[in-house]
C-alpha positions in Angstrom: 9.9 43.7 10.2 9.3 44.3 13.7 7.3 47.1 12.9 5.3 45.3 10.9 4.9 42.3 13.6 3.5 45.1 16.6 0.9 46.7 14.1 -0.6 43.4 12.8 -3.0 42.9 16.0 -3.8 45.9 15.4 -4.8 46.0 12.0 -6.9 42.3 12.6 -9.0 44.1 15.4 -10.2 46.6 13.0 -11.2 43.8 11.0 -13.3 42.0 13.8 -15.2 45.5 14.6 -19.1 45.0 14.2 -20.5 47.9 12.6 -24.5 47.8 14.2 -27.1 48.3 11.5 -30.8 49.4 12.2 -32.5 47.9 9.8 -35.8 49.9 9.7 -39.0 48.3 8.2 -40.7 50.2 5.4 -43.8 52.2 5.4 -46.7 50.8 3.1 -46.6 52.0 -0.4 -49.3 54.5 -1.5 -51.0 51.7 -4.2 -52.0 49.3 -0.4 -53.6 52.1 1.0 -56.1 52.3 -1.5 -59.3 52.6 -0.2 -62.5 49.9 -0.9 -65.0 51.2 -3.4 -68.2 52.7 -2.6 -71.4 50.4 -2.8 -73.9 50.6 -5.1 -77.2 52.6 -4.5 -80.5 51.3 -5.6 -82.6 53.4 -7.6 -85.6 55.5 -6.9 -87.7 53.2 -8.9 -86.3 49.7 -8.6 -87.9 46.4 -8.5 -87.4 44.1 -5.8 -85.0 42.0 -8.3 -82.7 45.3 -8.9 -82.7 45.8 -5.0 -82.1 42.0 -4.2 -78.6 42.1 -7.1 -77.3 45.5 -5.8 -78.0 44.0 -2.2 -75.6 40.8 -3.2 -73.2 42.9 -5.1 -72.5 44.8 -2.2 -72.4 42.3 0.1 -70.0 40.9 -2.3 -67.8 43.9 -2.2 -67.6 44.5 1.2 -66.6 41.0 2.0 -64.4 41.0 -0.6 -62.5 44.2 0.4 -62.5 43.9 4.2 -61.0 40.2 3.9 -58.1 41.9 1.8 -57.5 44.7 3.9 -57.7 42.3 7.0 -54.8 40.2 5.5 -52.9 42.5 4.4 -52.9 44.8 7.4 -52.3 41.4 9.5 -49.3 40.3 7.6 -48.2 43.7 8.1 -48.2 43.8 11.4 -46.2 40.4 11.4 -43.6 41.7 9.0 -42.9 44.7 11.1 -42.7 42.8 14.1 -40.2 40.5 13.1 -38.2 43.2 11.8 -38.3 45.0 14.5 -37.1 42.0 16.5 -34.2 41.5 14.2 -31.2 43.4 16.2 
């Protein structure tokens, strides 16, 4: 019983121990790396109208892709930042 009594703080500090974890924030998946498709190329023999709609699509496109990318790279950033705060 005494025995018993001297190891018990002993056995409770082992229970207090922090272990430290490094929590390391992922790499972007493959699929978000994808890169934005090429425009459209007007023809050889196009009419104005044909030029004017592969014009628009394009600019479409573009605005469409770089505001995705922009996000996503942003809330990327963020993400690893706070993770990398985390200790």
């Amino acid at each position: 019983m005494k025995y018993i009594i001297l190891l018990m703080p002993l056995f409770l500090t082992g229970c207090f121990k922090s272990i430290p974890v490094k929590l390391s924030f992922p790499d972007a998946p493959a699929e978000m790396k994808v890169v934005c498709p090429n425009l459209k190329e007007v023809k050889d023999d196009a009419e104005m109208s044909d030029i004017l709609q592969v014009v628009a699509a394009n600019y479409a496109t573009y605005h469409e892709c770089k505001n995705k990318v922009d996000a996503w790279i942003e809330w990327h950033k963020q993400q690893k930042q706070i993770s990398d705060s985390v200790k």
